[in-house]
Structures are given as structure tokens and as C-alpha cells.
C-alpha positions as CSV (number, residue, x, y, z in Angstrom):
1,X,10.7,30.3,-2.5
2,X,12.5,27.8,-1.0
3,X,12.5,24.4,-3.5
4,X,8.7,25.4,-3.9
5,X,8.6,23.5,-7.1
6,X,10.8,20.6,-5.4
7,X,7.8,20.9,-2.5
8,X,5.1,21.2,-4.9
9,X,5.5,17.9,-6.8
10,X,6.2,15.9,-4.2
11,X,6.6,15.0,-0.3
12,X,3.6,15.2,2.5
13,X,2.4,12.2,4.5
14,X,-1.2,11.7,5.1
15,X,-0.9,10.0,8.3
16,X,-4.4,9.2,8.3
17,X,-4.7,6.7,10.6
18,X,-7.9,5.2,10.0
19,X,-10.4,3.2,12.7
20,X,-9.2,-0.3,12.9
21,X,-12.2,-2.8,12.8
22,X,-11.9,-5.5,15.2
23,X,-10.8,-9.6,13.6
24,X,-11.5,-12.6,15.1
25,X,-8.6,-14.0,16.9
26,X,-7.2,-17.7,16.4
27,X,-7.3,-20.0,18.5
28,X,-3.6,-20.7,18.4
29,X,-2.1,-16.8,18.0
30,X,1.5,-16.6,18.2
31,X,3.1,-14.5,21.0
32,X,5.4,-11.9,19.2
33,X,8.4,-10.6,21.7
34,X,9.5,-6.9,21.1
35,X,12.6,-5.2,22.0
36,X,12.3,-3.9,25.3
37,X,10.4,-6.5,26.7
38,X,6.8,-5.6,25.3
39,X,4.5,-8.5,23.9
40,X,1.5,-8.8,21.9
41,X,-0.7,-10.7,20.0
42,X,-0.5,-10.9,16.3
43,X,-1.8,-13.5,14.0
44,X,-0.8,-11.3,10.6
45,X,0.6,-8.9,9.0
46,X,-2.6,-6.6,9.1
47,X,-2.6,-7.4,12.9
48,X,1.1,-5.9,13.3
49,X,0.3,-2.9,11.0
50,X,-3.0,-2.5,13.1
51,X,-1.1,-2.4,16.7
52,X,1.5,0.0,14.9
53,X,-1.6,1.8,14.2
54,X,-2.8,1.9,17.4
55,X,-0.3,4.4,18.9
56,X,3.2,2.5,19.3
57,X,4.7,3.9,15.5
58,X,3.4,7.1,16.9
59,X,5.8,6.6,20.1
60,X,9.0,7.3,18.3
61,X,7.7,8.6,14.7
62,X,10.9,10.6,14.0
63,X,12.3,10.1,17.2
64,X,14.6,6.9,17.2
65,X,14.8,3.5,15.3
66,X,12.4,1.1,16.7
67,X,13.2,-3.2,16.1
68,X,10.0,-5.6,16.7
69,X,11.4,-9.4,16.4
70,X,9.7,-12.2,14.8
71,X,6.8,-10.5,13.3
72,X,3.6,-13.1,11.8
73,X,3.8,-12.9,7.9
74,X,6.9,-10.8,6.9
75,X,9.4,-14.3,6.4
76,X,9.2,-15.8,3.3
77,X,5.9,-16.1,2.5
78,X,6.0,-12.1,2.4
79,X,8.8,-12.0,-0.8
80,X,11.8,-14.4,-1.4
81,X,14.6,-15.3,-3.9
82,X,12.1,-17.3,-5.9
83,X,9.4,-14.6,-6.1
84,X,12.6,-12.1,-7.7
85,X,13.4,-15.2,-10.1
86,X,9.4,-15.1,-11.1
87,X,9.4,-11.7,-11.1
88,X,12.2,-11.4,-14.1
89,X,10.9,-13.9,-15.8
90,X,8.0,-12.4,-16.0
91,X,9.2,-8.8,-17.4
92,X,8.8,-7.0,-14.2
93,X,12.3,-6.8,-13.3
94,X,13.3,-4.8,-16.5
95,X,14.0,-1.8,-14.5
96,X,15.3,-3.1,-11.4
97,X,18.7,-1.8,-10.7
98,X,21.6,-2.7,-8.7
99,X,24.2,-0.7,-6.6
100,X,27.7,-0.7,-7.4
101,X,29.3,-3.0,-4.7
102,X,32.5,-1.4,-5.4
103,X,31.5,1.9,-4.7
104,X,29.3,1.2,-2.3
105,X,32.6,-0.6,-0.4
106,X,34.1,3.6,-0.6
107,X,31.3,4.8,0.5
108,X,28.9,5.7,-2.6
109,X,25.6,5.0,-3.7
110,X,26.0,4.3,-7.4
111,X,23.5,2.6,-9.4
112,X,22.5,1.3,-12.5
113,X,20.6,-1.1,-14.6
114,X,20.4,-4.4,-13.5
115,X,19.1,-5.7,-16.9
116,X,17.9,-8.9,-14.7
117,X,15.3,-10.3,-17.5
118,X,15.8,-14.1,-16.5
119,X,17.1,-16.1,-13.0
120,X,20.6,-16.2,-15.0
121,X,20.3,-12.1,-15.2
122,X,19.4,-12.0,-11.7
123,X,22.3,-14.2,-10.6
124,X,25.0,-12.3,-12.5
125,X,23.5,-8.8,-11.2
126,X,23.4,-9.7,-7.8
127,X,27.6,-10.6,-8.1
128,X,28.0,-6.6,-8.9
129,X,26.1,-5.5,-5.8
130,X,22.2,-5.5,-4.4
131,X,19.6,-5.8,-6.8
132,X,16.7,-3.6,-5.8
133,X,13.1,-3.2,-7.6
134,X,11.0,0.1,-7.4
135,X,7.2,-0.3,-6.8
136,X,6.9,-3.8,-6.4
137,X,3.6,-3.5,-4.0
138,X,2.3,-3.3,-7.4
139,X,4.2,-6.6,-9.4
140,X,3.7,-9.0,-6.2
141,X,0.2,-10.0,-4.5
142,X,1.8,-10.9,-0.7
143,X,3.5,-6.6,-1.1
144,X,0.0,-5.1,-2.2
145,X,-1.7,-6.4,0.7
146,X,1.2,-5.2,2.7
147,X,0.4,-1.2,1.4
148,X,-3.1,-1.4,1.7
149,X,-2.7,-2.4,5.0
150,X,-0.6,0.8,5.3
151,X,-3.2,2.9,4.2
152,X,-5.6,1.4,6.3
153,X,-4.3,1.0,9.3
154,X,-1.6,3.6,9.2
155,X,-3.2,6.3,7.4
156,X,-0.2,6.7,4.8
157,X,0.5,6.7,1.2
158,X,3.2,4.2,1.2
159,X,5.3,2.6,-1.6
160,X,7.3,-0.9,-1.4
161,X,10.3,-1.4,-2.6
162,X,12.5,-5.4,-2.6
163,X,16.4,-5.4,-2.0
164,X,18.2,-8.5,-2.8
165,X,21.5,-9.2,-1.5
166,X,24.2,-12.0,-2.4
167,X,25.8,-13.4,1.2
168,X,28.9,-12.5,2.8
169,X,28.9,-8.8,0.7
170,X,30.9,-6.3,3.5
171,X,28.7,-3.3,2.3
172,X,25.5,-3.8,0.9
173,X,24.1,-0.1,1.1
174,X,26.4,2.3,1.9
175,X,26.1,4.8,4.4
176,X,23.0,7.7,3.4
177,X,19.7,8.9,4.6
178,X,16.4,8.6,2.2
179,X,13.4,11.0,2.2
180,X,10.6,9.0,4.0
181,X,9.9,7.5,7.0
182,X,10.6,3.6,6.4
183,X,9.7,0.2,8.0
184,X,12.4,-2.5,7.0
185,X,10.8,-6.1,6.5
186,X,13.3,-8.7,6.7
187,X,11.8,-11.9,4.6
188,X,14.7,-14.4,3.8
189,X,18.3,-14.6,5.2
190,X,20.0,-11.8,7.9
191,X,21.0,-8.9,7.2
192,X,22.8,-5.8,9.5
193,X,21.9,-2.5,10.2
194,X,23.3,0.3,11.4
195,X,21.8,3.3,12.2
196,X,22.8,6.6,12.8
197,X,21.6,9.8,13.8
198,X,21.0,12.7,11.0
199,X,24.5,14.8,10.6
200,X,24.5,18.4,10.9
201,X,23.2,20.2,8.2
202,X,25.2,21.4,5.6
203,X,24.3,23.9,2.8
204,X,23.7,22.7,-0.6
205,X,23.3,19.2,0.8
206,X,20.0,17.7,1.3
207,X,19.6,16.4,4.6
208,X,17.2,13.4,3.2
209,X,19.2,12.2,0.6
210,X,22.6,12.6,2.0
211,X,25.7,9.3,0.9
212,X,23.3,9.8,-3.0
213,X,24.0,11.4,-6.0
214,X,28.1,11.8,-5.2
215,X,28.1,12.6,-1.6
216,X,29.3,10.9,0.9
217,X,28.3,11.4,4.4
218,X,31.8,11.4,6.9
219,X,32.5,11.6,10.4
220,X,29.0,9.6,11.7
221,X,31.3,8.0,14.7
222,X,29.5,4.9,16.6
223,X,25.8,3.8,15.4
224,X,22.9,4.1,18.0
225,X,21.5,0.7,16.6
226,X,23.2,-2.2,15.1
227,X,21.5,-5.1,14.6
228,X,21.4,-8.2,12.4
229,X,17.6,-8.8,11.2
230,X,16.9,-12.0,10.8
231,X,13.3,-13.3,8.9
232,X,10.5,-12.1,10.6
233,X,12.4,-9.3,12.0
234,X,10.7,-5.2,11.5
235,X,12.9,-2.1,11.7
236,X,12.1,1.5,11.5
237,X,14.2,4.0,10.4
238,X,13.1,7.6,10.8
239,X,13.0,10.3,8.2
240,X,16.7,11.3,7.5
241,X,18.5,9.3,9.5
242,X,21.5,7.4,8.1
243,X,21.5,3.8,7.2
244,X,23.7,1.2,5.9
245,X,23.6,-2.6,5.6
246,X,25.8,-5.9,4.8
247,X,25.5,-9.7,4.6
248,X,29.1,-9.9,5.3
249,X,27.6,-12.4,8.1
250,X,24.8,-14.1,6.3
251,X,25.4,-17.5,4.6
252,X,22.2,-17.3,2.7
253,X,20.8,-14.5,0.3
254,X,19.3,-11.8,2.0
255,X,15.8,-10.4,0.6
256,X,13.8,-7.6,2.5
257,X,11.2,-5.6,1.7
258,X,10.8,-1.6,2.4
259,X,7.6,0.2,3.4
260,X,8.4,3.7,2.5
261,X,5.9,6.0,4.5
262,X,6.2,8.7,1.8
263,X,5.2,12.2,3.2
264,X,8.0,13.8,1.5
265,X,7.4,13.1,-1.7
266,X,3.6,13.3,-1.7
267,X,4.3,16.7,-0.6
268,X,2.0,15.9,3.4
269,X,4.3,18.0,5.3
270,X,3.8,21.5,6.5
271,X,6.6,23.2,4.2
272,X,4.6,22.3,1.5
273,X,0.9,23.5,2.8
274,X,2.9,26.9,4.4
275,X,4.9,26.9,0.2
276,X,1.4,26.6,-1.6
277,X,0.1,29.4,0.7
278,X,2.2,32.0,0.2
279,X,2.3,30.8,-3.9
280,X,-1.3,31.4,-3.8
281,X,-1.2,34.6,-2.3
282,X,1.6,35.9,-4.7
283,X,4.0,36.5,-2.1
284,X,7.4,35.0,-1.6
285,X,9.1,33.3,1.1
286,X,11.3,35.2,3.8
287,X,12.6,32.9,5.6
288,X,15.8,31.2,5.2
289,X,16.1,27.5,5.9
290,X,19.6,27.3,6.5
291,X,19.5,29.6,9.4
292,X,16.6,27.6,11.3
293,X,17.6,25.0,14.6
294,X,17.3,21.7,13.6
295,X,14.1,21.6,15.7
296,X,12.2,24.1,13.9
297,X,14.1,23.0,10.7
298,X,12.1,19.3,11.5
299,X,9.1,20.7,12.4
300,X,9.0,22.3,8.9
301,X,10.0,19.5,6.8
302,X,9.6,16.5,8.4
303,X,6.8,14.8,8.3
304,X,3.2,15.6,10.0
305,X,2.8,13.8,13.4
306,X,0.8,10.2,13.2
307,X,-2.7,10.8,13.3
308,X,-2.6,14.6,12.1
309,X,-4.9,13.6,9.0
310,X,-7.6,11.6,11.2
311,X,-9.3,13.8,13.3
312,X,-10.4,13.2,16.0
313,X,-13.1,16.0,15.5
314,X,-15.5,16.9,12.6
315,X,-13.9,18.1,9.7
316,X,-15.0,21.6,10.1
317,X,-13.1,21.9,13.6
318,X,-10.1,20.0,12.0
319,X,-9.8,23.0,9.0
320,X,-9.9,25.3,12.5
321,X,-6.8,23.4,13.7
322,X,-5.3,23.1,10.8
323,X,-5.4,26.7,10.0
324,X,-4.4,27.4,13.7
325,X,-1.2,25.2,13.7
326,X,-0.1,26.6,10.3
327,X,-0.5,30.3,11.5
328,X,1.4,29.4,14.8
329,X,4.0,27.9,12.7
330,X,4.6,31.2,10.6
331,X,5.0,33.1,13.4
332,X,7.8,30.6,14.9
333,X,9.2,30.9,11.8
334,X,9.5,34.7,12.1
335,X,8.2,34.7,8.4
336,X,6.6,38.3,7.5
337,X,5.5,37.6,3.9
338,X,1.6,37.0,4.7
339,X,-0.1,33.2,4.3
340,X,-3.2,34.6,3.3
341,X,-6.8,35.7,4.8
342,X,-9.3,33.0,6.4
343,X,-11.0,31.4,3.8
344,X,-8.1,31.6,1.7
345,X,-6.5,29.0,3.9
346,X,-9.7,27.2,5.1
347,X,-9.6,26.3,1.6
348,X,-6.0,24.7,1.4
349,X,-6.8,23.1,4.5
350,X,-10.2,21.5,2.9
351,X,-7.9,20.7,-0.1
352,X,-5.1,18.4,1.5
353,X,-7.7,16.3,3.5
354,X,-9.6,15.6,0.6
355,X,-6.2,14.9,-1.3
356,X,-4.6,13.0,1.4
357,X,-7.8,10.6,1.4
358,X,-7.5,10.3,-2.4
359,X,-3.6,8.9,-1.5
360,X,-5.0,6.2,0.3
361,X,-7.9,5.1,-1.8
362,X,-7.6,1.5,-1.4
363,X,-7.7,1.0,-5.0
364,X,-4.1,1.3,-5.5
365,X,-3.3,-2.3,-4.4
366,X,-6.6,-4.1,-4.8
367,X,-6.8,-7.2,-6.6
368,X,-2.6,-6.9,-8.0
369,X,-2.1,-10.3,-9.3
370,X,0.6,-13.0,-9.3
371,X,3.7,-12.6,-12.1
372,X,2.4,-14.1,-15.1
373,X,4.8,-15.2,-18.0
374,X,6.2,-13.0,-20.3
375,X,4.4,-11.6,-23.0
376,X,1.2,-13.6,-21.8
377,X,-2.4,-11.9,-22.7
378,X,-2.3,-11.8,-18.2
379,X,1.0,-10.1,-18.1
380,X,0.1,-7.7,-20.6
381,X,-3.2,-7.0,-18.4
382,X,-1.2,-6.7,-15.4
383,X,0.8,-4.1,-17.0
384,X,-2.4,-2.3,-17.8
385,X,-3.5,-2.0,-14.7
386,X,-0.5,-0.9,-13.0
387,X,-0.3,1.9,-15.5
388,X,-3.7,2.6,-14.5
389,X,-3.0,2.8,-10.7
390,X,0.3,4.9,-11.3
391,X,-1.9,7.5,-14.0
392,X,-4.8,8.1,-11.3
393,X,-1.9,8.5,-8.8
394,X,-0.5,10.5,-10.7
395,X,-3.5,12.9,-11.3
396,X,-4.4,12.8,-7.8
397,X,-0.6,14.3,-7.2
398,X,-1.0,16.9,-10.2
399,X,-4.2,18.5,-8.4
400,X,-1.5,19.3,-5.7
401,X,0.3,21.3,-8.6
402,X,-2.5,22.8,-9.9
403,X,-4.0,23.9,-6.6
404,X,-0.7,25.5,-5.6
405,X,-0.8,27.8,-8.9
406,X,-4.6,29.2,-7.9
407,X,-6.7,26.6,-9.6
408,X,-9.4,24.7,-7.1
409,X,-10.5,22.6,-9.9
């Protein structure tokens, strides 16, 4: 089957997108412009994340790039320079890493340790290229609340990652395309952008991960969106589209933030639920990827539509849908290997909304405190815990495994 295990272990999106309960406004609300000419009120981050929420992320979700200008609560005060300098004093920068600026100037994505375990180690990582930190919704309090407002407003698992750039680097990223659905928080100095439509597939490349691991994507001609962010400043970038930034313009250090919407790897996506299927009915897979359209080839892969995890029905009526939508997909497909009876796939729809609610439990960024010196009885707690949030993440992602192999337990 088609990267079953590749499917199996990772990549879905629970786009869950729960009720939003209703705040009490300020007095003195700020009037946020977007691009386009729409305003609205927001007053803070939860606010934005709310009104994205609320239908508009669902206007282009893997359609087009979307830029909202000077956002409430994603400057500074959301992650800066001084919270990466805390941050490596503190231990949690051991395994930040930083892209070759050299390569990334030909065209490659090559990374590697940035060893930044002090502001000095920072400093001289940051003249090889960007310095970027994995997972830091978990290491700083201002990014936690940032993800659980994700999954409460959004309905996603999400992950945050910080990207720190030195000013007036020509290529920052280079050109490539990553494997989630991804909102871009500018929080201290500008940065450019530019965007890209996904390039035509080509066999034995994958199509979210394209300018990584060696390859480097050619021939992308003009950008449909480039833009300098500047602090406050929100950009989506679909699923698979290509990216690539520079400070080459920026006389301050650039630090941004990125919400990583990840159905791909928690495996929300209907590849996956049509893969685990056909595993547990002991058939294989008949249809060839490579040979779909790049609609149905989307369809497949991408990510499930905004809102597909929060019915608007009773559950039981949803695990009608559900099953209804798979089956027409299979057809589309022109797949003949057999999904599986009724209650065989009643069952797998039961399963992923009960795992794409554990995905969002909100205990995965409750109470994540400040960086606390290094080697302090409070960092070594903080470590704790984060190796407790990652381990029942973990397990929650395992029963996806285990479920696909015939076990409902």
C-alpha cells in the first residue's frame, strides 16, 4: 500500500472547530485592517484565532495564501530575541538547529546543530544562517497559549515552531514546501515572503517536502505573493505550497513564530482513514497515486476541510457521513480492493473522532511555564512535564497504529 506505514504514523488534521464562547469586549478595541479591505475587531490573539474560526481560514484552507496586517498580540510580546537568549540559557535551545546560509543561498535546505547553549552561542549560530527551535509552544508561556487557542478555536492539533534570523541575510529559507497547513506570525523585525504555487508532481518526490532532504525545487517562475511581514503581521501558507524568506531588507533581527496546522502528520486526512481500512480488511491498495489529477490527488492527501471534525450533527449521523464520504471517495478513486462492510467502518469512523478529540485535549499547553535557569529544581520540572505532554501525545498517536493493525483497544 501506498506509504501506509508513512500514513499510519503520522499526518491527519482534526479540524475540529469547536463553539467559540463569547468575551467581553474592551472599551478601547483596536481596529485591525486586512488585505482586501475587510476589518474587524480584535482585542487578542484568542480574538484573531476565534474570527479565523469563525469561517474566514475556511475561505481559502488550501486554496491561496491569505496576509491579515497588524494582528493584537503576535509583536513582541508573542516571542522575541530576548525570549531566544532566555530560552538557551535556560537548556531549551540544546536542540535548536540552524540552516546552512550557504546552501540555503544555492538553493538547499541543510541543517544542523545549532549548539546555541548561551546568548554568545546564539549570536555565533545565527552568523551561519537562521536559527530555528522545534516545539517551542511547549518551552515558552506567550506560544502555549497561542496552541491552545488552536485547538480551541480551530479545532487542530497544531505545533509551534520560532525562526530567528540575523538582518540583511539574501536567503533565509530557501525555496521548499512543508507538510502542514501553516500560519506565519511575524513578532520582531520584517521579514519577506514569497510564495509559490505547488510544482507538478514528480515521482519519487514528495510533494510536501519538496527544496528538503537534497532536492531542490526549479523552474517556480514569478511568486503569486511577495510580501515583507512586518510585527503584527499573519500569513498563511497552504499545505504544499512553496515558500522562501530573507531579511536581505530588514535592519533588525527577524523572529517569527509558526503555527503548524498538522493534519499530515497526525495522520487526519482521508489517505490515511481509506489506508487503515483496507489494512484492516487484509486487502491491499489498487490504486496508484502517481496516475491521479492533482485534484483527486489533493482530495486524497491533503488535509480534511475546516470544520469536518465538528459536526454539525449528532455523532451517530456524523459516523453516517463519514462513512458516506469515504465510500464516495473509493469509487472516485476507481479503487476495487474492498474498504470493508458497515460496521467495520462505522468503527474507524467512531475511532478518529474520539482520536482527533484526544489531539486537542487542552492539556497539552496548560499551565507551560516561563524558562527557568539551567539546572534549577524548576527547569528540571519543566522538563518533566514536557516529557509528559509529548509521552501522552505520543500514546494518543500509537492507538492510531494499533487500530490500523486490527486492535480497537
Amino acid at each position: 500500500m501506498h506509504r501506509i506505514m508513512r500514513l499510519l504514523c503520522a499526518q491527519l488534521a482534526a479540524l475540529v472547530v469547536t463553539t467559540a464562547t463569547t468575551t467581553t469586549k474592551r472599551s478601547a478595541a483596536r481596529r485591525v485592517r486586512y488585505r482586501g479591505g475587510e476589518t474587524a475587531q480584535k482585542e487578542t490573539l484568542d480574538d484573531f484565532l476565534r474570527h479565523l474560526g469563525g469561517g474566514e481560514l475556511e475561505a481559502v484552507w488550501e486554496k491561496s495564501p491569505k496576509l491579515w496586517r497588524r494582528v493584537d498580540g503576535c509583536g513582541p510580546e508573542l516571542f522575541s530575541f530576548d525570549d531566544a537568549v532566555k530560552g538557551a540559557e535556560a537548556g531549551l535551545l540544546d536542540n535548536a538547529a540552524v540552516a546552512d546560509g550557504k546552501r540555503a543561498a544555492e538553493g538547499r535546505w541543510v541543517a544542523e546543530r545549532a549548539g546555541a547553549a548561551s546568548a554568545d552561542d546564539l549570536r555565533r549560530a545565527l552568523a551561519k544562517g537562521t536559527v530555528f527551535f522545534n516545539g517551542a509552544g511547549l518551552a515558552f508561556p506567550a506560544l502555549a497559549a497561542l496552541g491552545a487557542a488552536c485547538h480551541r478555536f480551530l479545532g487542530f492539533p497544531a505545533n509551534i515552531n520560532v525562526y530567528v534570523t540575523d538582518p540583511r541575510r539574501e536567503v533565509s529559507v530557501s525555496p521548499h514546501s512543508d507538510a502542514q497547513n501553516a500560519l506565519g506570525f511575524q513578532c520582531a523585525g520584517k521579514k519577506r515572503w514569497r510564495v509559490w504555487q505547488p510544482p507538478p508532481r514528480e515521482r519519487g518526490k514528495d510533494p510536501y517536502g519538496r527544496g528538503q532532504g537534497g532536492d531542490r525545487v526549479a523552474g517556480l517562475g514569478e511568486p503569486v505573493l511577495d510580501i515583507t511581514l512586518e510585527p503584527g503581521d499573519v500569513l498563511y501558507v497552504p499545505l504544499g505550497w512553496v515558500h522562501a524568506t530573507s531579511t536581505a531588507d530588514s535592519a533588525e533581527r527577524s523572529c517569527h513564530a509558526t503555527l503548524g496546522v498538522d493534519t499530515y502528520f497526525y495522520g487526519l486526512c482521508w489517505s490515511n482513514a481509506r489506508s487503515i481500512a483496507l489494512a484492516r480488511n487484509k486487502v491491499g491498495d489498487d490504486v496508484d497515486p502517481g496516475a491521479l489529477d492533482e485534484a483527486t490527488f489533493s482530495r486524497l492527501y491533503g488535509a480534511v476541510p475546516v470544520g469536518f471534525l465538528r459536526p454539525a450533527m449528532d455523532d451517530e449521523a456524523w459516523l453516517d457521513y463519514f462513512v458516506k464520504e469515504l465510500r464516495a471517495l473509493q469509487e472516485d478513486l476507481g479503487g476495487a480492493s474492498p474498504l470493508g462492510d458497515e460496521a467495520s467502518l462505522k468503527d474507524l469512523a467512531r475511532f478518529y473522532l474520539t482520536y482527533a478529540r484526544d489531539l486537542i485535549d487542552e492539556r497539552k499547553y496548560a499551565d507551560v511555564p516561563a524558562p527557568a535557569p539551567r539546572g534549577s529544581f524548576a527547569a528540571l520540572a519543566a522538563r518533566a512535564s514536557r516529557d509528559a505532554r509529548n509521552s501522552r501525545e505520543e500514546r494518543v498517536r500509537n492507538g492510531l497504529v494499533a487500530f490500523a493493525r486490527g486492535s480497537n483497544g
